[in-house]
PyMOL CGO cylinders between C-alpha atoms (Angstrom):
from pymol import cmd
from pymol.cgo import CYLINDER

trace = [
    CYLINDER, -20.13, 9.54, 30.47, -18.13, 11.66, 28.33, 0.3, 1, 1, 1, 1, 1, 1,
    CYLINDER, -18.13, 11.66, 28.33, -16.12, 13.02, 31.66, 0.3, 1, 1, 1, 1, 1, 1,
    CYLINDER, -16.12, 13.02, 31.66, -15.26, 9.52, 32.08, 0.3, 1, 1, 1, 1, 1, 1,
    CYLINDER, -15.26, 9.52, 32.08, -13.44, 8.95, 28.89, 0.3, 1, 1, 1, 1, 1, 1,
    CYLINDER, -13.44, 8.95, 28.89, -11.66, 11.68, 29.18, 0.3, 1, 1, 1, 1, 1, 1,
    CYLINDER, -11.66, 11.68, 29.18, -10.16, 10.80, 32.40, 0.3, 1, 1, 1, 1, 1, 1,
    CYLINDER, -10.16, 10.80, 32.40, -9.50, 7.00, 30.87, 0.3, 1, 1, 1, 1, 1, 1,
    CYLINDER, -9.50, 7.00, 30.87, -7.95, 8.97, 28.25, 0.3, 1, 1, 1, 1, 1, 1,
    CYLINDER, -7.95, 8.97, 28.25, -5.29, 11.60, 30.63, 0.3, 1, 1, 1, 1, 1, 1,
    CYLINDER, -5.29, 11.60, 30.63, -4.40, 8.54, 32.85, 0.3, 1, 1, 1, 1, 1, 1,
    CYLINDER, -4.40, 8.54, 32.85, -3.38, 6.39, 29.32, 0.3, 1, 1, 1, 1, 1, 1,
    CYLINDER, -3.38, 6.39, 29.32, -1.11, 9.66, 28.76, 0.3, 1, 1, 1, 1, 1, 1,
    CYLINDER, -1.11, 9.66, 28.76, 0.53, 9.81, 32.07, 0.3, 1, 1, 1, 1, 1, 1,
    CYLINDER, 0.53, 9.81, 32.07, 1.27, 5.91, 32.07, 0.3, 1, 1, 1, 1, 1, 1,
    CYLINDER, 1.27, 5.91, 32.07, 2.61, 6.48, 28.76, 0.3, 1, 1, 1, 1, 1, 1,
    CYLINDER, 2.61, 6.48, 28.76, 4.92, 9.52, 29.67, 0.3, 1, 1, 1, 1, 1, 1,
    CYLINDER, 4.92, 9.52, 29.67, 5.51, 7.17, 33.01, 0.3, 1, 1, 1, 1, 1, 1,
    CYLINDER, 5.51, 7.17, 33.01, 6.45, 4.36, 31.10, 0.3, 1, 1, 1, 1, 1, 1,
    CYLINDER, 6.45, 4.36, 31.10, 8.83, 6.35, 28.75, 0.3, 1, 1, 1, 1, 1, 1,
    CYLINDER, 8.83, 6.35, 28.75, 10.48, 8.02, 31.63, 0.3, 1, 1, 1, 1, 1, 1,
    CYLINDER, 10.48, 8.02, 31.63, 10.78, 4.51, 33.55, 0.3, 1, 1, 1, 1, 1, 1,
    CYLINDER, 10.78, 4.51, 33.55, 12.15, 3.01, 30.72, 0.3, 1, 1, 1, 1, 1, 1,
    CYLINDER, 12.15, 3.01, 30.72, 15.93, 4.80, 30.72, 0.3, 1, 1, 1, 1, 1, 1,
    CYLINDER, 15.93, 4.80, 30.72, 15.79, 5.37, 34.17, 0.3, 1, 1, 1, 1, 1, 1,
    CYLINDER, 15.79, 5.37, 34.17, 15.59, 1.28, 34.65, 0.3, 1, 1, 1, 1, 1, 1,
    CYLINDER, 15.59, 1.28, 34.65, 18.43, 0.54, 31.87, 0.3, 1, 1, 1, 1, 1, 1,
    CYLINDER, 18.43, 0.54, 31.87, 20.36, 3.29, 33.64, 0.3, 1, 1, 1, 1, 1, 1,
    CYLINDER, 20.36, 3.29, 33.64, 19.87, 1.67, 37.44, 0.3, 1, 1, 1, 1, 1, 1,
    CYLINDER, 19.87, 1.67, 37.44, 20.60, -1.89, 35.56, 0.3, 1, 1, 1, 1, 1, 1,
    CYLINDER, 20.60, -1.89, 35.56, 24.04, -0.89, 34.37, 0.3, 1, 1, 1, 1, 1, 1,
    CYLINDER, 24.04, -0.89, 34.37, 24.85, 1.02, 37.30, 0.3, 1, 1, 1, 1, 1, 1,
    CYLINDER, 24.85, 1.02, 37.30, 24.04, -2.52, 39.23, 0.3, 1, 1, 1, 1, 1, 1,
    CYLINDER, 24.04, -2.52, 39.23, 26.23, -4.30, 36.92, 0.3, 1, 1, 1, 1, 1, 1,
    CYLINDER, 26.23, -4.30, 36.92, 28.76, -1.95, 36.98, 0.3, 1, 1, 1, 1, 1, 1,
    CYLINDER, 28.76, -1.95, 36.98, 29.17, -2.23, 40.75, 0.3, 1, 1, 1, 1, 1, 1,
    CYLINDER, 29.17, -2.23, 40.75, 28.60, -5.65, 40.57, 0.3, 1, 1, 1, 1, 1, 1,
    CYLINDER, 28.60, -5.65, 40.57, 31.43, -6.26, 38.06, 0.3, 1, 1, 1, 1, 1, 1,
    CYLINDER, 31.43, -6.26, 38.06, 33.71, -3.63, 39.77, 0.3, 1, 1, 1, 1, 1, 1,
    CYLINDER, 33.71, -3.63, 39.77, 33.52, -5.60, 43.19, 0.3, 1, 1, 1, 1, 1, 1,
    CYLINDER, 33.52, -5.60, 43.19, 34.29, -8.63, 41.62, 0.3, 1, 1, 1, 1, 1, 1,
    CYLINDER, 34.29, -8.63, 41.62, 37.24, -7.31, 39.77, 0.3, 1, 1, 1, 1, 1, 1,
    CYLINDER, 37.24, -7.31, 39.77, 38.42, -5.72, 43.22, 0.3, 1, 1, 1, 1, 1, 1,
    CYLINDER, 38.42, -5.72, 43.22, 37.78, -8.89, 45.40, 0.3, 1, 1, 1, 1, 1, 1,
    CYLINDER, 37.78, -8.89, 45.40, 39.95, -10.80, 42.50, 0.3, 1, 1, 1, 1, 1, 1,
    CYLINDER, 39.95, -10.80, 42.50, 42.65, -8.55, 42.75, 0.3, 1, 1, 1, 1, 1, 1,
    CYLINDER, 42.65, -8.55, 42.75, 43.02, -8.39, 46.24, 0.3, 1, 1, 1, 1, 1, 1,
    CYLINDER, 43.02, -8.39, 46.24, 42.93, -12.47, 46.01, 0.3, 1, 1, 1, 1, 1, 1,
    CYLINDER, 42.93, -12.47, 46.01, 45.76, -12.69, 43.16, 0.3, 1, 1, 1, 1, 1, 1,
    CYLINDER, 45.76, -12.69, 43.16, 47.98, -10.15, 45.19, 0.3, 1, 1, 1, 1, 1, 1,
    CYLINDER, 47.98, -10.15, 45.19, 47.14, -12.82, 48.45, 0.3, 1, 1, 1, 1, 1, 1,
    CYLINDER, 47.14, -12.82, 48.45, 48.16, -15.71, 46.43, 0.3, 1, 1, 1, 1, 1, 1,
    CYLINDER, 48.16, -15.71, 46.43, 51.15, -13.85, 44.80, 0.3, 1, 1, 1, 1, 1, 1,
    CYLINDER, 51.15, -13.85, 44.80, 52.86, -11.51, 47.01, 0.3, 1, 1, 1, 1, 1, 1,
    CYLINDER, 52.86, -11.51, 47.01, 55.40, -9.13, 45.58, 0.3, 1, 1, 1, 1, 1, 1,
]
cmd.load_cgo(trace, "trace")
């Protein structure tokens, strides 16, 4: 029984050290979507202001 706890007890560890890891890694992957996101946008209006006002 004891081997069991133990092994409860390593695979609480690694899902903690998982979870800590995951956590940056997702705010990191959610910026970088907004960022594209946001940069696209900003291109596509661009390219639609130059269409509606050429120079």
């Amino acid at each position: 029984m004891r081997e069991r706890a133990t092994e409860t007890r390593e695979k609480e560890i690694l899902m903690q050290q998982y979870m800590s890891l995951a956590m940056p890694l997702m705010a990191v992957a959610g910026l970088g979507v907004a960022f594209a996101l946001g940069l696209t946008m900003y291109r596509n209006g661009r390219q639609k202001e130059k269409e509606n006002h050429p120079d």
